[in-house]
N, C-alpha and C positions, 0 to 999 in steps of 0.2 A: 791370240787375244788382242795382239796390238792392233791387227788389221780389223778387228773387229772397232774397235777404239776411232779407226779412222772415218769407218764409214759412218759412225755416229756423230764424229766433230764434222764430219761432210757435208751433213744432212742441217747442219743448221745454220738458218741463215742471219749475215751481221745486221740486220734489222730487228730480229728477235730478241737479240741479246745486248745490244747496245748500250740503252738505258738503263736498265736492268741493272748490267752486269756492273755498271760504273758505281751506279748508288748502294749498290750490297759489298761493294770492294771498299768502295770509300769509307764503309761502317767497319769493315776488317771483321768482317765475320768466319770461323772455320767450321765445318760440317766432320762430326764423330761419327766413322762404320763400325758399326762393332761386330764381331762375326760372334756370335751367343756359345755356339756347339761346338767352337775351337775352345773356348774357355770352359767350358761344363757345367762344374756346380760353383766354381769359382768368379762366375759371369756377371751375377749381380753384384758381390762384393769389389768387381776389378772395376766396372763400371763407377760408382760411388765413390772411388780412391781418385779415378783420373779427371771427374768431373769435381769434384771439391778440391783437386791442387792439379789445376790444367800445368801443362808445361809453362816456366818463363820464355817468354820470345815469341810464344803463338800467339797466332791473333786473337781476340775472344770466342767463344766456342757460343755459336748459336744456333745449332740445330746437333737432336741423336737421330742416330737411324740404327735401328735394333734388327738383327735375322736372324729368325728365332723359328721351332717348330713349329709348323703351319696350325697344330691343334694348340698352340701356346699364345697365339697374339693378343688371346683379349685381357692373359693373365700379363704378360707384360707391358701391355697398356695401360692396364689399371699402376701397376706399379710405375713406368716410368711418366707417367703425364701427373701421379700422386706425388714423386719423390722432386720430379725438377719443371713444374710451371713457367719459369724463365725459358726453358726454350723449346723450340719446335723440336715434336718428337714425330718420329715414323717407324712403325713397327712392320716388318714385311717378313709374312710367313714363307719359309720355303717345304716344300713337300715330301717329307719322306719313302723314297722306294727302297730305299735301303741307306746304309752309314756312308757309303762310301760316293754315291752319286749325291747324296743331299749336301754334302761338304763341297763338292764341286760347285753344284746348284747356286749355294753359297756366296760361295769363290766369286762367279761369274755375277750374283745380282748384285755385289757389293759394288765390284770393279765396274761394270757398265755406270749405275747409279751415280758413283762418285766423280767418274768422268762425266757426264752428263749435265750430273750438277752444277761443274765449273763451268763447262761450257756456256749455260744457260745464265751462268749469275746467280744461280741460286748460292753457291758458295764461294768465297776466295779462296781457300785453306781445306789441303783433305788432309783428315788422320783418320788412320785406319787401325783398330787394336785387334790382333790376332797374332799368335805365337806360331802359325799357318807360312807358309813362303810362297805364294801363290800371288804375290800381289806386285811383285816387280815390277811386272808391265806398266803399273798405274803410275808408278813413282818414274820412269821411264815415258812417258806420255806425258805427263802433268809439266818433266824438265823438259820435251819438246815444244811445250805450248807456251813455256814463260821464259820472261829473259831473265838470266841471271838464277839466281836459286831456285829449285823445283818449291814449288807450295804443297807439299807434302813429307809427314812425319808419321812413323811406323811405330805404334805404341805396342808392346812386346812385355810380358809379366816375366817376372823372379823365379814362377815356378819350377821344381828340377825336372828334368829331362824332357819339356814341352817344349822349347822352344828349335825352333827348325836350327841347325847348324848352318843351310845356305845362308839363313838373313847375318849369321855372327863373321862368316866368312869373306859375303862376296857383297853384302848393303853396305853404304856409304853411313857411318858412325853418327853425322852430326843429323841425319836424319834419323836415327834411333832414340828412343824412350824406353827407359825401362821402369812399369810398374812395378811396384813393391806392392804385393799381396800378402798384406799382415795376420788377416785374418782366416780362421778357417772356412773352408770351402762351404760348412753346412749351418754356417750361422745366417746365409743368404738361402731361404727354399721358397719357391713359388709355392703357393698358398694353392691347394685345389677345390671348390665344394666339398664339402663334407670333412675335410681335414681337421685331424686333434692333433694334440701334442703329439700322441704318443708315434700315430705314422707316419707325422713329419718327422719325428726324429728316427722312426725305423727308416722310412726314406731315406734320408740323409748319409744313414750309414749302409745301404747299400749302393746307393752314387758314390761314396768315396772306395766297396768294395770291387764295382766295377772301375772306377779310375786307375784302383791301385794294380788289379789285372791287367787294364789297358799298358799301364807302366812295363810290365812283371814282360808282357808279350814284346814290348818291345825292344825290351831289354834280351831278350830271347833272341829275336831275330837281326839283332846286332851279332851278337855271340857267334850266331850259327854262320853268320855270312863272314866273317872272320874268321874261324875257323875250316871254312871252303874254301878262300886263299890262301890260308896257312900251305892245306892239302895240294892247291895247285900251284904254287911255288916249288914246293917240293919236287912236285912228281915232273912238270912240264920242264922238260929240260932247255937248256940256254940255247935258244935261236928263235924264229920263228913261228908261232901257233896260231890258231883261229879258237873261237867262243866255243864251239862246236866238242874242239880236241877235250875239252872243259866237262864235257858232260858224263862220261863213263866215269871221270874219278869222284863225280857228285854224286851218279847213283849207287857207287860203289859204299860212298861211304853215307852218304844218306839217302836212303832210297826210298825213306818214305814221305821225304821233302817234296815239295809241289815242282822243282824245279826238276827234281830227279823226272818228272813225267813228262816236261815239256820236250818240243821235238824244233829242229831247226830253225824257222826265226825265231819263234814264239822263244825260244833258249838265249837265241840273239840278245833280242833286245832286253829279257831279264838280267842277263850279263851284265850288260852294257852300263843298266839305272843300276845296279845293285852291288855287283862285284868290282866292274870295271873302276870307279872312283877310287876305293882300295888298295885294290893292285897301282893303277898308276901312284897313290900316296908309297906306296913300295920300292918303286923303283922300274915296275912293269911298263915300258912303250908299244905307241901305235906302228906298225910296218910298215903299213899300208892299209890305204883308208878303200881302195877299190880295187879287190874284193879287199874286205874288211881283217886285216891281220895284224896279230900283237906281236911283239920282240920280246921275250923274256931275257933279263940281262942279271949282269953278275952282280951289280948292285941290287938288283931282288933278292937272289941268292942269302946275299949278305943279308939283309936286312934284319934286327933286332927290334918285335916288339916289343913296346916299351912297356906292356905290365908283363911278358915274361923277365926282361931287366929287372923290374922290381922284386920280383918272385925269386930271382936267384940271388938277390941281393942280402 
């Protein structure tokens, strides 16, 4: 993404941006992403908290830019150009082929957009709110382009278990915000034609019953991936293994896990995003990186989960 980043500040030229760029800085204006489908049913109310108590320190906030289902823009235009007249708004639908590429889609029109912006002078200041980890780069690019502090602040909600753990880990703190989202998620519903009380409110409460399965799943697949290290701890004995050696004791004991089906990289790289961060939290080392091999060690061995401590406690 970065190099994407670059051929976009490449492409424009200091004539363009010149005057511009001087008389919109000068005004100290900041430009809001907001990624809509990372926040859910909680997107309008999160919005409305950070636009009536913007952060102290930021500049003033003069443009939203909403990314929103592509069958949704005209309903959140109506709402956001109703609720905030003061500033420029921009609603950009992205297209659903499915959950998991429309979030990328996302990802990707926010980060270009935002970068772009500054470049051109459309804004001094990016903040981007989403509980998403995808946006690094941005914050990473915007500190290569300015001197001294990055012009970018990562606006992140209270909600429980939404927020990515890389941004709590490995973001720099004084660029973090944290909303507080007081209110409930269904007291904010976009209004459809033909809408009454009664199925906005059945609506509402099945947005929060899929939220709370989204939760339930995730929670699930922490569990399960923790408990596959458990098992390979165990069973892989202290020296040397590869990802690979990993796979007969996954289908042995889950075998009707999507991993239990994968076959050599394809296992690899699963490994790699999903267990491998774990294990090394364990005590698990790299051997060697070519061919690709782990060190299981006595400090693994050792190691005490700390909700079984509590449990025997």
């Amino acid at each position: 993404m970065l190099g994407l980043f670059k051929r976009i500040t490449n492409s424009k030229g200091s004539a363009q941006t010149g005057s511009k760029t001087r008389a919109l800085r000068k005004a100290g204006r900041a430009a809001l992403y907001v990624d809509t489908e990372n926040l859910l049913a909680a997107a309008q109310g999160t919005v409305k908290t950070i636009v009536e108590k913007w952060p102290e320190g930021a500049p003033a906030l003069g443009s939203l830019h909403l990314y929103v289902r592509a069958d949704r823009v005209a309903l959140w235009e109506m709402w956001a150009t109703g609720n905030y007249p003061g500033l420029t708004v921009t609603v950009k639908g992205v297209q659903h082929f499915s959950h998991h590429h429309s979030k990328n889609s996302a990802d990707m029109a926010i980060a270009m957009d935002a970068i772009a912006d500054f470049v051109t002078g459309d804004s001094e200041f990016v903040a981007v709110l989403s509980d998403d980890s995808d946006f690094m780069p941005v914050f990473a690019k915007l500190k290569a382009m300015s001197a001294g502090k990055a012009p970018f602040l990562w606006l992140v909600t209270d909600r429980v278990r939404t927020r990515s753990a890389t941004i709590e880990e490995y973001f720099p703190s004084e660029h973090i915000h944290i909303v507080r989202v007081s209110a409930p998620a269904n007291d904010f519903i976009l209004l459809r034609p033909g809408d009454d009380g009664n199925n906005v409110n059945q609506r509402a409460l099945e947005d929060e019953r899929r939220r709370a399965a989204d939760i339930k799943v995730r929670e699930d697949d922490v569990r399960i991936r923790e408990e596959m290290v458990d098992l390979i701890v165990r069973q892989i004995p202290i020296g040397s293994f590869k990802s690979t050696d990993c796979l007969p004791i996954i289908q042995g004991r889950f075998p009707r896990h999507r991993m239990a089906r994968m076959q050599g990289g394809s296992f690899g790289m699963e490994f790699t995003n999903k267990l491998w961060p774990i294990l090394e939290k364990r005590g698990v080392r790299v051997g060697s990186k070519r061919p690709r091999k782990y060190e299981m060690t006595a400090e693994a061995k050792g190691f005490s989960h700390p909700r079984r401590r509590s449990i025997g406690q």
